[in-house]
C-alpha positions in Angstrom: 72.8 92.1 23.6 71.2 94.5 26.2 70.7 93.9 29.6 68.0 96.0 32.0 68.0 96.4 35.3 64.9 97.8 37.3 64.6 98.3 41.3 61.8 96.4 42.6 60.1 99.0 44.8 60.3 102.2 46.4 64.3 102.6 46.7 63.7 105.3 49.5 62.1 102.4 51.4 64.3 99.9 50.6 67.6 102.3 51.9 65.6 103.5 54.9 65.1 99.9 55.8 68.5 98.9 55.3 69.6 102.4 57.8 67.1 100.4 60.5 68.5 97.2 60.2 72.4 98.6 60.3 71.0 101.0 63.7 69.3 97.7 65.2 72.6 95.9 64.5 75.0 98.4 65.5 73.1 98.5 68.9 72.7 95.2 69.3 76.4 94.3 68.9 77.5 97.4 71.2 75.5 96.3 73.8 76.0 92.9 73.9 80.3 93.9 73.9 79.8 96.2 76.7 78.3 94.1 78.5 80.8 91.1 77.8 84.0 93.4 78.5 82.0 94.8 81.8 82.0 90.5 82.8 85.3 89.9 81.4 86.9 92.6 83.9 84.6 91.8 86.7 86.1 87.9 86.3 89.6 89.4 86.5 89.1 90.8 89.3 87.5 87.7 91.2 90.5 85.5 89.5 92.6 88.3 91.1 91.9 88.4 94.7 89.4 85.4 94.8 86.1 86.1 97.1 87.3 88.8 98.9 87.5 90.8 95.7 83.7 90.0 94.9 83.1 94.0 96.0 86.1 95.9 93.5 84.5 93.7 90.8 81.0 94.4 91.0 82.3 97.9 91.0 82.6 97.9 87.3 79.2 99.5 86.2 78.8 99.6 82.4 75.8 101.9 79.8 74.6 102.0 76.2 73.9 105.0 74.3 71.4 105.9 73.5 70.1 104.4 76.2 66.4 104.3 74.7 66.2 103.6 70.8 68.8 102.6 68.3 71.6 104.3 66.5 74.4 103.5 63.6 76.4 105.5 66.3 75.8 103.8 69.5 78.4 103.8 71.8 79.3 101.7 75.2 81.3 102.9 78.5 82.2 100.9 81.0 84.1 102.3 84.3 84.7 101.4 87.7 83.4 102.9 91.1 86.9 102.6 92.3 89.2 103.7 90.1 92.0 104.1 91.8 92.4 100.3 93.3 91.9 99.5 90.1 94.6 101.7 88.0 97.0 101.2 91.2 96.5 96.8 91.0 96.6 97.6 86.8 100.0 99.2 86.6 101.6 98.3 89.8 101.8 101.3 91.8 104.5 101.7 94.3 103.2 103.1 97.4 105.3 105.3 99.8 104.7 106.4 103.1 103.3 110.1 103.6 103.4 112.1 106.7 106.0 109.5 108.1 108.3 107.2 107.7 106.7 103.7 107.0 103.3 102.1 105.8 101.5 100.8 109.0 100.2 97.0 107.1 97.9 95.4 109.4 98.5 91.6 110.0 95.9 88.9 110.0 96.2 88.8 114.1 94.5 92.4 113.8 92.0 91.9 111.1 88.1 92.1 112.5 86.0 89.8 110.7 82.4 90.2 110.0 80.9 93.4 111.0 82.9 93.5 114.6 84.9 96.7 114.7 83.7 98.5 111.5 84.0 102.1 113.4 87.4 101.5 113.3 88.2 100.4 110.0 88.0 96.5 111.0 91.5 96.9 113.5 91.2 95.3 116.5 94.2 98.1 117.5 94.7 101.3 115.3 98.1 102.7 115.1 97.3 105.2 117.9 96.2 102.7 120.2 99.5 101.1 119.4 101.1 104.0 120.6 98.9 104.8 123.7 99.2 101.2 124.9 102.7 102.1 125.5 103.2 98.5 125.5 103.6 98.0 121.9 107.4 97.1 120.5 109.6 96.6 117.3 110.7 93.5 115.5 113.2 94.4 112.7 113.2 92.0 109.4 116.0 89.6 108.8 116.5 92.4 105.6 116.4 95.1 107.8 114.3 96.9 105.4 111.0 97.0 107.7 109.6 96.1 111.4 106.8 93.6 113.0 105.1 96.1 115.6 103.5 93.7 118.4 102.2 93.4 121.0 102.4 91.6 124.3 99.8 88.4 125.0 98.0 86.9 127.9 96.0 84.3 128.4 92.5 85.9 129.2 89.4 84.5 131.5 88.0 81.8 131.0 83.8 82.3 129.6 81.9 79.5 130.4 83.2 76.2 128.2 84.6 78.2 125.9 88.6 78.5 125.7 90.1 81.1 127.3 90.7 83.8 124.6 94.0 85.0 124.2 93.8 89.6 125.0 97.1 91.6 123.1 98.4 94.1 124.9 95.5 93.9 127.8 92.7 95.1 125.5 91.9 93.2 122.7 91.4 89.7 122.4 93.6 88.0 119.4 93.4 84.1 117.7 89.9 84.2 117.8 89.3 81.7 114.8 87.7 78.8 115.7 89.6 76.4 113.1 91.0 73.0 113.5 94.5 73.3 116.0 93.4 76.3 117.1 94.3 75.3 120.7 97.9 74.4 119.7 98.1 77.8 117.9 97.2 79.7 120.6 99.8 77.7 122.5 102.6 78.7 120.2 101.2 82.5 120.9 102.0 82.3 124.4 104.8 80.3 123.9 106.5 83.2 121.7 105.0 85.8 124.3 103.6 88.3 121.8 101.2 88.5 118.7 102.0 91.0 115.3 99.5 93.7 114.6 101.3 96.0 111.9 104.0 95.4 109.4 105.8 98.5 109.2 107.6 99.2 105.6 108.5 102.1 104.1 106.9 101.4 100.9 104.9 99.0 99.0 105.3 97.5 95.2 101.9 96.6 94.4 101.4 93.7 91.3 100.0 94.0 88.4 96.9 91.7 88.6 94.7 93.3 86.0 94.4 93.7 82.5 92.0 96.5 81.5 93.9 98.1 78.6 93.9 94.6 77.1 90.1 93.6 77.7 89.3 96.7 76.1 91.5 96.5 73.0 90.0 93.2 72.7 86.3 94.0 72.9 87.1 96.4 70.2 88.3 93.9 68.3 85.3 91.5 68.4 83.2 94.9 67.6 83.4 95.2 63.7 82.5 91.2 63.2 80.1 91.5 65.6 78.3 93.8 63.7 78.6 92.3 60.9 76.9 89.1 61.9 74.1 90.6 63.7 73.9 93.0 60.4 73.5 89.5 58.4 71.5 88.3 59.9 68.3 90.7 60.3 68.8 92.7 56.9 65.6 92.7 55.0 
């Protein structure tokens, strides 16, 4: 018995075919992973630090190459704008103090919110107005390891209906959150005589929060299947 096989067609067109089809699917499944890893860190981030991290993780930017056409050799990058907060929240980097002897951590009490006080880095009271007030004064840890640095509080001038807001250190008004008990709050504040504007700590061990080694490993993983499918699935 003989058997005969023939190709049905031009073979050239048939293999130059199957080359688009492998470019179109290689691309495809590149872009498509790039752009899920790109998502998967930006959702760490925001399960990280919640809304206030909604700016670190639209940081992560992400492109395909080529960036026009199709290629059995396209490739995907994604990166961050700021690379550093992430590396330093991805391997839990211990921050010392430089120049001096501690870290100057601003407390909540300090904190500007909105677009008040964005000249100065959203402080209410830098470290050198602390200073120049010559009113400002240490609190050491129960550990001993660190200090509160506060400041004295009043109870300001009363504006109209409103409360009387409560001014740190003569200059800057403090407790400004209008929240339910915010009158009793205030009251504890000038109960206790002064307000915390800086933790001061000679260093800081920073979590690990993110995972970046390990949503890249894993979008590599997915790749190869990816490809497949999506090769499957169009082949002539």
């Amino acid at each position: 018995m003989r058997l005969a096989a023939a190709v049905t067609g031009s073979l050239a067109a048939i293999l130059a075919a199957e080359v688009r089809a492998g470019e179109r699917a290689v691309t495809r499944s590149v872009r498509a992973e790039t752009e899920r890893l790109k998502r998967e860190l930006r959702e760490q981030v925001v399960s990280a630090f919640g809304a206030r991290g909604r700016g670190i993780a639209n940081a992560w930017r992400s492109r395909v190459f080529p960036e026009t056409g199709e290629s059995l050799n396209a490739a995907g990058l994604v990166w961050s704008k700021v690379p550093t907060i992430i590396h330093a929240f991805e391997h839990g980097a211990l921050i010392r103090a430089r120049g001096g002897r501690f870290l100057a951590i601003p407390t909540g009490f300090n904190a500007v919110g909105g677009r008040r006080g964005r000249a100065s880095g959203g402080l209410r009271f830098t470290p050198q107005q602390m200073v120049a007030s010559r009113q400002a004064f240490l609190l050491p840890f129960r550990s001993r390891r660190g200090f509160v640095w506060c400041l004295p509080v009043r109870r300001g001038e009363r504006i109209g209906r409103r409360r009387a807001p409560l001014i740190a250190g003569g200059l800057a008004t403090v407790a400004t959150a209008r929240r339910r008990g915010a009158a009793a709050w205030q009251a504890e504040l000038l109960r206790q005589g002064f307000v915390p504007m800086f933790l001061l700590v000679p260093q800081v061990q920073l979590p690990r929060r993110l995972d970046v080694r390990g949503a890249a490993d894993r979008a590599l993983a997915r790749l190869p299947a990816a490809i497949v499918r999506e090769w499957e699935a169009i082949a002539p």
